[in-house]
C-alpha positions as CSV (number, residue, x, y, z in Angstrom):
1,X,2.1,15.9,17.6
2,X,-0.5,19.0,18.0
3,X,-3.9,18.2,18.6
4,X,-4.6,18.7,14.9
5,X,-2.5,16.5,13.8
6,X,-3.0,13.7,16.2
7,X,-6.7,13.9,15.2
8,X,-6.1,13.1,11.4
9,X,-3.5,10.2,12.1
10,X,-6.6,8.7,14.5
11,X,-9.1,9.2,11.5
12,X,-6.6,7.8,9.0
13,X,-6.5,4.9,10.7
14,X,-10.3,4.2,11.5
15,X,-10.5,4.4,7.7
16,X,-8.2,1.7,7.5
17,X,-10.0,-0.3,10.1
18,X,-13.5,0.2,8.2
19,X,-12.2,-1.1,4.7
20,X,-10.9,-3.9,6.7
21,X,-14.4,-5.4,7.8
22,X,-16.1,-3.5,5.3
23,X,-18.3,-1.5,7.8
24,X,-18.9,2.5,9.0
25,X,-18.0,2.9,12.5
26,X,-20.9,3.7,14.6
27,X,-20.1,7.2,16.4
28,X,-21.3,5.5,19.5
29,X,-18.3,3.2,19.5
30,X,-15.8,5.5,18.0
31,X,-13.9,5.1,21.2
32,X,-13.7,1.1,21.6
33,X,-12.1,1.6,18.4
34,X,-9.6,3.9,18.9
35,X,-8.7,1.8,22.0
36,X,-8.1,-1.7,19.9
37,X,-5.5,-0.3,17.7
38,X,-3.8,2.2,20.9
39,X,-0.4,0.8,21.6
40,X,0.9,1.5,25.8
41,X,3.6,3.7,23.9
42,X,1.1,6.2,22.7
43,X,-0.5,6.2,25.4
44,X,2.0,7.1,27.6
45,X,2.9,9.6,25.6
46,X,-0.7,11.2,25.1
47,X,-2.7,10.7,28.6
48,X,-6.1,11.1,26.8
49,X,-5.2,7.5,25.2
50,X,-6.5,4.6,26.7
51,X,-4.0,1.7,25.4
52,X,-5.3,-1.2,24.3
53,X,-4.8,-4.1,26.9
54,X,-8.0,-4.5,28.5
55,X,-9.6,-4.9,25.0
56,X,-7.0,-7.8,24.1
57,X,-8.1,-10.0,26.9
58,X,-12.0,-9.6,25.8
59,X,-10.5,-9.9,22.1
60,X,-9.3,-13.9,23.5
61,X,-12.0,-15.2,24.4
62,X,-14.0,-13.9,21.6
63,X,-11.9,-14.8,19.1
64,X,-11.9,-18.3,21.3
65,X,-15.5,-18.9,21.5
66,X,-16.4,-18.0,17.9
67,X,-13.9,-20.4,16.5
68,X,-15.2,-23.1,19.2
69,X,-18.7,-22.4,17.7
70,X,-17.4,-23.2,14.1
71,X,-15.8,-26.1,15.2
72,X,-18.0,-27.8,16.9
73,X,-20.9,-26.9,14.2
74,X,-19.1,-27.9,11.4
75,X,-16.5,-30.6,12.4
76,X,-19.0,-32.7,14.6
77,X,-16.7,-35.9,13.8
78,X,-14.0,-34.6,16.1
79,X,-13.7,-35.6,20.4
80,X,-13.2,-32.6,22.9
81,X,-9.5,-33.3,23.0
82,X,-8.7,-32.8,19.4
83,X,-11.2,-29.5,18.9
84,X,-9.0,-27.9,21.7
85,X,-5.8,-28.5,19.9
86,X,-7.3,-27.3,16.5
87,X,-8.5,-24.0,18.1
88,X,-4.7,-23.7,20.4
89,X,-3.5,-23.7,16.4
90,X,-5.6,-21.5,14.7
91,X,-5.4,-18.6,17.7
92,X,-1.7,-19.0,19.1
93,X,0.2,-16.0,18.8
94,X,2.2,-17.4,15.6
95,X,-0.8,-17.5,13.7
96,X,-2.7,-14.0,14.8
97,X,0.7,-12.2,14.0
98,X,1.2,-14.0,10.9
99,X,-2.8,-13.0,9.7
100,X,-2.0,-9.2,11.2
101,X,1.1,-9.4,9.0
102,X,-1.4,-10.2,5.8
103,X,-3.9,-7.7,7.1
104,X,-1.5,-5.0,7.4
105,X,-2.7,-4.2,10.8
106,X,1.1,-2.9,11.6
107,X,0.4,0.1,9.7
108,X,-3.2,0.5,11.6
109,X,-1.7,0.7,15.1
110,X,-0.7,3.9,17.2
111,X,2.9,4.1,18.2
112,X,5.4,6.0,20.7
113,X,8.1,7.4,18.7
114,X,9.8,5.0,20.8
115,X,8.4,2.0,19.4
116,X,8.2,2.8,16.4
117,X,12.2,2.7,16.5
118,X,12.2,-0.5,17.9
119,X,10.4,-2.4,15.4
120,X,7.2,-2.4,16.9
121,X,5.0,-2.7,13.8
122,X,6.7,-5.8,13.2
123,X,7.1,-7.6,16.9
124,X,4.7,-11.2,16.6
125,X,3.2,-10.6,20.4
126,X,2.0,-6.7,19.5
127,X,0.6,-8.0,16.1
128,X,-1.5,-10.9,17.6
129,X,-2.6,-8.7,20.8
130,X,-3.8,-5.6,18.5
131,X,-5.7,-8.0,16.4
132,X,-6.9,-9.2,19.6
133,X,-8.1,-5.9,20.5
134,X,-9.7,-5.1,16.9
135,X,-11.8,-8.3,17.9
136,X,-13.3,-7.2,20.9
137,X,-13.7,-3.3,19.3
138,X,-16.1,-5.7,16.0
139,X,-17.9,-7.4,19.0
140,X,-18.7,-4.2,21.6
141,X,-19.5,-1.9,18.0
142,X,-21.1,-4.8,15.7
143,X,-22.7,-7.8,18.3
144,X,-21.0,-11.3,18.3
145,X,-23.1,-12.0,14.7
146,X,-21.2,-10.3,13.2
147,X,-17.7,-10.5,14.8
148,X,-18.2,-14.2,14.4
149,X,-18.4,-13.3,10.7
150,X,-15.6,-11.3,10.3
151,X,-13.6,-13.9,12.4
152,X,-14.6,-16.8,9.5
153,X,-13.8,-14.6,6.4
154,X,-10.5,-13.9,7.9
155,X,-9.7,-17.1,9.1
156,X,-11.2,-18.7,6.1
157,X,-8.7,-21.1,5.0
158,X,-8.0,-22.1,8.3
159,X,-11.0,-23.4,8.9
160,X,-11.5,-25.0,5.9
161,X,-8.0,-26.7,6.0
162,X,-8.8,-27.7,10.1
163,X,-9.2,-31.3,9.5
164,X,-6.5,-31.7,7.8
165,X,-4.2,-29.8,10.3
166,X,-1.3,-31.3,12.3
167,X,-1.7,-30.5,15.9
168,X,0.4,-32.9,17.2
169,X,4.1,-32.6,16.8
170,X,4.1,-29.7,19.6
171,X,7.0,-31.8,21.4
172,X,9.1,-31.0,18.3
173,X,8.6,-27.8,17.9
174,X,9.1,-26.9,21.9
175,X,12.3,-29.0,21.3
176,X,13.3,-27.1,18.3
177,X,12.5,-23.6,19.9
178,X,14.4,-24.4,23.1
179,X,17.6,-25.7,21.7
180,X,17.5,-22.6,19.1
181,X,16.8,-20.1,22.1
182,X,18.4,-21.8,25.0
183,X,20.7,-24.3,23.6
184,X,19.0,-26.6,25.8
185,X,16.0,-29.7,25.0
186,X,12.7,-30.2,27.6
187,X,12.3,-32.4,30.7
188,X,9.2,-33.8,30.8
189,X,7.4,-35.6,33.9
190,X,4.4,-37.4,34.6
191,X,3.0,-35.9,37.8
192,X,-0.7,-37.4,38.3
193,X,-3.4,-39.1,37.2
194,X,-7.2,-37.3,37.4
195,X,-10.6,-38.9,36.2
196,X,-12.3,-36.4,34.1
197,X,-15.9,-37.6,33.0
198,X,-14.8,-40.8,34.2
199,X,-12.3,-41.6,31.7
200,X,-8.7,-41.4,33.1
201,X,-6.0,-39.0,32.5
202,X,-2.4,-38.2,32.4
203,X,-1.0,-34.9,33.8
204,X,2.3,-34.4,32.1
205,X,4.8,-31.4,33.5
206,X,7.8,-29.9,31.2
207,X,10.1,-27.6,32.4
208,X,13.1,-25.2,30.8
209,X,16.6,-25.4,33.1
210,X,14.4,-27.1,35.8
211,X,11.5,-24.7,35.9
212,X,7.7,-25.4,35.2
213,X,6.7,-23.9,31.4
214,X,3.7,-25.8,30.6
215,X,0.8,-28.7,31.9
216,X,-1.0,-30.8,29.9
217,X,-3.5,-33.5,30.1
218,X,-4.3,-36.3,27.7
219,X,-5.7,-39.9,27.7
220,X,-2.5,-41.4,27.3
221,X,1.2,-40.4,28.7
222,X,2.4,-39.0,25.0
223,X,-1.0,-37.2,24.7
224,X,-0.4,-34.8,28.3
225,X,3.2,-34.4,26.9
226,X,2.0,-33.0,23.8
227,X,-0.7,-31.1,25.5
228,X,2.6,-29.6,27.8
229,X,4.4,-29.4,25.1
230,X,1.5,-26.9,23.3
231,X,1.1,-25.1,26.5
232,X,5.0,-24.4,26.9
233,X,4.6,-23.0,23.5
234,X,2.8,-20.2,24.3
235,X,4.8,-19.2,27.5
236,X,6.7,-16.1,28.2
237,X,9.7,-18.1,28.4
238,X,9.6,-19.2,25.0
239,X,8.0,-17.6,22.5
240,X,9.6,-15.2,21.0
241,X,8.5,-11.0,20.3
């Protein structure tokens, strides 16, 4: 694309992204912007693009922390244990793709011509990392007020829905994912004991074909299986583009 042109697709697309949380872009952050919704493909096909990678891992742990703040403010009835499996649900990579899917952020995101071909406004990790990315862009342009905001309006019935959520039938799903991927089911160990605040826990190992895919802890041996299970699920080795 010419200059020209490459300059309207940008400012199409920062349109999109302020209807989306309802705010003008400050011309100060123009840039962080730009980044969040920059695929590698476009940017290694136009070297003044900075793709958006870095931004997705600030985009985690915002995205992390203001859903740990909700939870713990309005769901004071639940332990440690079960808040961390609540907030692994609401930000695995199923459910960020699934909420860029709704958002339409597919259409937002600059492509390579290559990936474009391939599907790439479609693929579940390049979904949840862009809308990673947009996070960190509402947090560096707006202040964590108002990203927090923006997280809970999008993320709305989620949150409301949280105490009724199942978090706990990860062994299933690994199983189910494995045996349709791999045609194979999990081996699962118990590997140690640790105190933690003096209360005593499992630490439960499960591996794919003899390799190590996830760890988990828990209060009792099913607990750290579960909590393996959960973390297997969001390993490279499993899930799925």
């Amino acid at each position: 694309m010419k200059a020209s042109e490459i300059q309207r697709t940008v400012d199409e697309k920062l349109k999109k992204l302020e209807a989306l949380f309802g705010k003008k872009i400050p011309q100060r952050h123009r840039k962080a912007f730009i980044t969040a919704i920059t695929h590698s493909s476009f940017s290694g096909e136009y070297k003044n693009f900075s793709s958006n990678e870095k931004l997705e891992f600030l985009g985690d742990s915002v995205l992390s922390l203001a859903i740990t703040h909700y939870l713990i403010t309005h769901y004071k009835e639940f332990q440690e244990g079960d808040l961390s499996k609540k907030r692994a649900y609401i930000v695995s990579e199923k459910s960020l793709a699934e909420k860029a899917l709704e958002l339409n952020i597919g259409e937002i995101i600059l492509f390579g011509k290559g990936e474009i071909k391939t599907g790439g406004r479609c693929k579940k990790a390049v979904l949840a990392d862009t809308f990673e990315s947009i996070i960190a862009a509402v947090f560096i342009g707006f202040g964590i007020n108002e990203v927090e905001r923006f997280i809970q309006r999008v993320f709305k019935q989620e949150l409301l829905d949280v105490g009724e959520m199942e978090t706990s039938d990860y062994k299933s799903r690994l199983q189910e994912a494995l045996q349709k991927k791999f045609h194979v089911v999990p081996e699962y160990e118990i590997v140690g004991e640790e105190a933690v605040n003096g209360v005593k826990m499992f630490v439960s190992r499960v591996k794919l074909k003899g390799s190590k895919i996830g760890v988990g802890k828990g209060r009792t041996k099913k607990e750290a299986e579960e909590s393996a299970a959960m973390e297997a699920l969001e390993s490279e080795a499993v899930r799925e583009d």
